[in-house]
N, C-alpha and C positions, 0 to 999 in steps of 0.2 A: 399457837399456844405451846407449844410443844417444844419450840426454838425459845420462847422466851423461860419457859419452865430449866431448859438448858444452859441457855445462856447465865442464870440466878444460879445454879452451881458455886458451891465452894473454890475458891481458887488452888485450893489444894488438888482438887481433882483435875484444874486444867493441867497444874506442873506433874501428874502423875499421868495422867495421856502424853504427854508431849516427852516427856522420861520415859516411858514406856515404846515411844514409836523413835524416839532417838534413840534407845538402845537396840532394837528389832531393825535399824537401815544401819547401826553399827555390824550388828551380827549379819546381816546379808553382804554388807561391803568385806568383811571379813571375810567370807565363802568366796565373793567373787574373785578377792584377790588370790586366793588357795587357789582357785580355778585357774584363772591365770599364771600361777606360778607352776601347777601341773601342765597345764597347756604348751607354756614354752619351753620347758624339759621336755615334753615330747616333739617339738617343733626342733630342739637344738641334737636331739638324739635322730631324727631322722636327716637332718640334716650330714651331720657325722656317716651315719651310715651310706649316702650318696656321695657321699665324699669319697667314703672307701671305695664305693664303687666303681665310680668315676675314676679313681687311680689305677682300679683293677682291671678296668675297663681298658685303659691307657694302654696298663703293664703288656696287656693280652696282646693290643694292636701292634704295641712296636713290637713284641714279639714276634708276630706274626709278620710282620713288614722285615725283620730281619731275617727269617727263616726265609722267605717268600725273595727276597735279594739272592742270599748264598746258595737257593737251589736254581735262581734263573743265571746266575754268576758259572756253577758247576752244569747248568744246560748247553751255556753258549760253550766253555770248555768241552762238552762233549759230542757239537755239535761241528766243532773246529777239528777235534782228534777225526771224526768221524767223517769228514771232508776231506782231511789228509790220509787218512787208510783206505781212502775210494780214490785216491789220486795215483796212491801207489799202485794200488790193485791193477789202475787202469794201462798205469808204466810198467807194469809185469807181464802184463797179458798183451801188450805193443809188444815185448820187448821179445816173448817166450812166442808171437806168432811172424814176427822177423827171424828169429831161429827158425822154425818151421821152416819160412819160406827161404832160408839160407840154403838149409838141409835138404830141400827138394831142389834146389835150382843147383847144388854140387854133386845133387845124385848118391848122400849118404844114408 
């Protein structure tokens, strides 16, 4: 009885529900799209910022890859001086115990 009491309504009331709830899923489409439009600002701003990071990230590696070259670059050079000053040392110390043994065997 209740549905037929309703349904016997003015039709003015049905265009005033149906006005009413198309305006009411206008104003939530309108929130959702605001939502959306906040959401992918935040989505495009974090993005950006991984961006930077990722270059900074980059910057640090090659740097460090370069630093990390010219100090194994300046190792093998000092690894080479330091092979050749042990070679000398070693043709000095031949050279200064043949003297010695000059000096003992002419009895000076």
């Amino acid at each position: 009885e209740l549905i037929i009491v309703t349904l016997q309504r003015d039709t003015s009331h049905w265009s005033a529900e149906l006005l009413n709830e198309v305006t009411q899923l206008k104003a939530r489409l309108e929130e959702q799209e605001e939502n959306e439009k906040e959401l992918a600002s935040e989505v495009e701003s974090l993005e950006e910022t991984l961006m930077e990071l990722t270059e900074s990230s980059s910057a640090a590696a090659r740097s460090f890859r370069e630093v990390k070259e010219a100090l194994e670059i300046e190792n093998t050079s000092l690894i080479n001086t330091n092979t050749n000053l042990l070679r000398k040392i070693n043709e000095q110390d031949e050279t200064i115990n043949n003297l010695r043994e000059e000096k003992t065997d002419t009895g000076l």
